[in-house]
C-alpha positions in Angstrom: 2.9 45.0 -208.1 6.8 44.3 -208.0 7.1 41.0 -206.0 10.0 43.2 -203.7 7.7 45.5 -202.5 5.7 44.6 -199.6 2.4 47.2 -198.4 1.7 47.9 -195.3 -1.0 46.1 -194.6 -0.7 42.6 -196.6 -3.7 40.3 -196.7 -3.8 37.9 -194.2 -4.6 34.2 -195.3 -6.0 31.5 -193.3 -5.3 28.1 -195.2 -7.1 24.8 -194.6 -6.1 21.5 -196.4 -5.3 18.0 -195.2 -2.5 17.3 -197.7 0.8 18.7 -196.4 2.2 18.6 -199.7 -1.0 20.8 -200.8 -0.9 23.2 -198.2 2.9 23.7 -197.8 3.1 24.4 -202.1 -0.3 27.1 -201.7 1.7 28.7 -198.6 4.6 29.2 -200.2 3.3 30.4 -203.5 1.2 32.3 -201.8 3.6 34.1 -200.0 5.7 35.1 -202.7 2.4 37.5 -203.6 3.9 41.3 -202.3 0.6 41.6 -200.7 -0.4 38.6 -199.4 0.5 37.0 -196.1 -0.2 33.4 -194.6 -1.1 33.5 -191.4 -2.1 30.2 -190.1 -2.5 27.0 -191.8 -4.3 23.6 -190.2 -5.1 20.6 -191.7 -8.7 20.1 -189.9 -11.8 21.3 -190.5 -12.6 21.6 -186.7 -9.5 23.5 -186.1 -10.5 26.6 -188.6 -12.9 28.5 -186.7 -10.4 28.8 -183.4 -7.3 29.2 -185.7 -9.6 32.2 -187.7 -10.4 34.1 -184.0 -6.6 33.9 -183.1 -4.9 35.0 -186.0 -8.0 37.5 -187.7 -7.5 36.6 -191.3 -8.8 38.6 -193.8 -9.6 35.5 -196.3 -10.1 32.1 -195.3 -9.2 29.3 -198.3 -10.9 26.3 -197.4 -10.5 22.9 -198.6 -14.2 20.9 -198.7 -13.4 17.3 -197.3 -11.2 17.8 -193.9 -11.3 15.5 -191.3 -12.7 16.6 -188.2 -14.9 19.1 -189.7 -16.1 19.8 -193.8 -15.0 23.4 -195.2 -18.6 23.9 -196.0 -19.7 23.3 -192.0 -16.4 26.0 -190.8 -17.7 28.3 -193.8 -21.0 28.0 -192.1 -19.6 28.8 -188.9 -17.4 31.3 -189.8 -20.2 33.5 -191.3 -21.6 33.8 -187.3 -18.4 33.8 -185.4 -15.7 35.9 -187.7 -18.3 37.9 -190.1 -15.1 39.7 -191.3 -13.5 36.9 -192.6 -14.4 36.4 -196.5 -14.3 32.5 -197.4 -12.6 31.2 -200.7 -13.5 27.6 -201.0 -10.6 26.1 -203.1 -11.5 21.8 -203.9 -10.5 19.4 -206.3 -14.2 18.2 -206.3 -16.4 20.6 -208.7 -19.6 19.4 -207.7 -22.4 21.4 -208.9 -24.3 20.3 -205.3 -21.0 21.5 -203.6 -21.0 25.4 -205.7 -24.6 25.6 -203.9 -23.8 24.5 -200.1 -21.1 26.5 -200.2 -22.6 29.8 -201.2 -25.5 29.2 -198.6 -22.5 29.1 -196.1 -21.9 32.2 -196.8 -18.4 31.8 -199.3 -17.4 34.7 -201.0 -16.2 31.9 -204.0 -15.3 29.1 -205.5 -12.5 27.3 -206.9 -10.9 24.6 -208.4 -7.4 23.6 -207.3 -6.0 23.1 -210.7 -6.1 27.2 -211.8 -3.0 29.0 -211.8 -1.9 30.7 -208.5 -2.0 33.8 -210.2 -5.7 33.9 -210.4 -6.2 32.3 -207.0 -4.3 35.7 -206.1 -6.5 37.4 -207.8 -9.7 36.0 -206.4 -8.6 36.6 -202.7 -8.2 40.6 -203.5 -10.8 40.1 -205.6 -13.5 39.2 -202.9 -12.1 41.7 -200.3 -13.4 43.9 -202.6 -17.0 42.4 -202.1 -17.4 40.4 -205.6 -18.7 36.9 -205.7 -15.6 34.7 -207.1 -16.9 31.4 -209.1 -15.2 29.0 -211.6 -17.2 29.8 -214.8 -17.4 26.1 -215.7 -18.7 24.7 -212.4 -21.4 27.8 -212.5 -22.8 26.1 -216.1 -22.8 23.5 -214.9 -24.5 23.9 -211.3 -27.3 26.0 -213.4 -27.5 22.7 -215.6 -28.0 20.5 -212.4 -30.8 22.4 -210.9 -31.5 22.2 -207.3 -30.5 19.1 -204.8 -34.1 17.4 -204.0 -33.0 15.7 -201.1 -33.9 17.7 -197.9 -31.7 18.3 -194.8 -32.7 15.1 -193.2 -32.7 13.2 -196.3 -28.9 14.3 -196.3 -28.5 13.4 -192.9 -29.7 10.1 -193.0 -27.9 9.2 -196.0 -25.3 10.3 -194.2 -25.1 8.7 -191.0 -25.5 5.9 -193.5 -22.4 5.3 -194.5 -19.4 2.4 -193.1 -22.1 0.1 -193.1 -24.5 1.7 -190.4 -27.7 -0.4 -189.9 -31.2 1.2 -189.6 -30.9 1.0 -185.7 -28.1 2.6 -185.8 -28.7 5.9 -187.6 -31.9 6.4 -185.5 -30.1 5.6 -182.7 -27.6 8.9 -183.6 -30.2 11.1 -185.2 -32.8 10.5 -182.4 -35.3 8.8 -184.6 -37.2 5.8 -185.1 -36.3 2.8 -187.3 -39.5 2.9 -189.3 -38.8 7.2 -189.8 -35.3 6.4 -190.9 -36.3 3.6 -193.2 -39.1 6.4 -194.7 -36.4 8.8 -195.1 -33.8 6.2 -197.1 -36.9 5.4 -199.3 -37.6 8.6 -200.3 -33.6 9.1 -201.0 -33.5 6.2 -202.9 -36.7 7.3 -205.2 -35.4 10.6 -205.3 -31.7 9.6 -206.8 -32.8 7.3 -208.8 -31.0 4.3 -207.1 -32.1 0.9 -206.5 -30.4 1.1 -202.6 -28.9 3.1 -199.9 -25.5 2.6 -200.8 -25.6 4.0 -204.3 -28.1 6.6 -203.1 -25.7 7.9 -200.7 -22.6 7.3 -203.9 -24.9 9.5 -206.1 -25.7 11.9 -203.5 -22.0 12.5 -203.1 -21.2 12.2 -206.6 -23.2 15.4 -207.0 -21.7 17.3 -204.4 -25.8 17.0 -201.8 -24.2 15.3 -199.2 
């Protein structure tokens, strides 16, 4: 399609990602597709799901670790609140863990930010037309990793972890007991393969479960 000739009807594109740099280049490239259009870009995850029922995007590219908000979490909500809106999750981070979460948010793909813009192009047509858009490497290599075998609340608590939080802390945020949230870091422990919390929770986000 000649890059002078603009349809209609363009695509409309919601962008999310923290890095102005980032999001300014993908706008601007972006743009220069005859058929695409950006129309709204923030750099929070909390900010995506108002920004998508404003400006009705057709395709929402999500970045994964926003502050405020993950893209997996907006995906999540996105699926309830704009079921029109078809989510591309675009990361720098190809975590097999992170390939899974985000397809049981509902995305409609996955990418890595290092492919040409050309094929990013072609992936956001691409899932408007209902197909499933995944990087063929991190698909190997999510089949290769097999399920996550931390549960929800495993994930949670490891979590909530994190900067240092002591036991009476995360049950004091989660609503549970010391001696519950000390069960739950021992089973995520044995279940990483880890001799403590701390590299639990490293592992954990290492492979894209938390």
């Amino acid at each position: 399609m000649p890059r002078d000739y603009r349809p209609a009807k363009s695509i409309r594109v919601l962008l999310a990602e923290d890095q102005g740099m980032m999001r300014g280049a993908l706008a601007l490239l972006l743009g220069m597709e005859a058929d695409i259009e950006v129309v709204a870009q923030v750099a929070a995850g909390d900010l995506i799901v108002d920004a998508a029922l404003t400006h009705r995007p057709d395709v929402a590219l999500l970045d994964i670790e926003l502050p405020g908000k993950s893209g997996l979490d907006a995906a999540a909500e996105l699926r309830d609140q704009a079921p029109d809106c078809r989510v591309l999750i675009l990361t720098t981070f190809g975590r097999p863990g992170y390939l899974r979460r985000a397809m049981e948010a509902g995305a409609a793909g996955f990418l890595v930010k290092d492919g040409p813009v050309e094929e990013l192009a072609s992936s956001i047509r691409r899932v408007l037309t209902g197909e499933t858009v995944i990087d063929p490497a991190l698909a190997a290599a999510a089949l290769s990793a097999g399920p996550n075998p931390l549960t929800a609340r495993e994930c949670e608590v490891l979590s909530t972890s994190a900067d240092g939080a002591t036991v009476a802390d995360i049950a004091d945020a989660l609503h549970l007991s010391e001696s519950t949230v000390r069960n739950y870091l021992s089973s995520a422990i044995g279940k990483t393969g880890t001799r403590n919390r701390t590299e639990a929770l490293r592992e954990a986000r290492q492979q894209g479960w938390v």
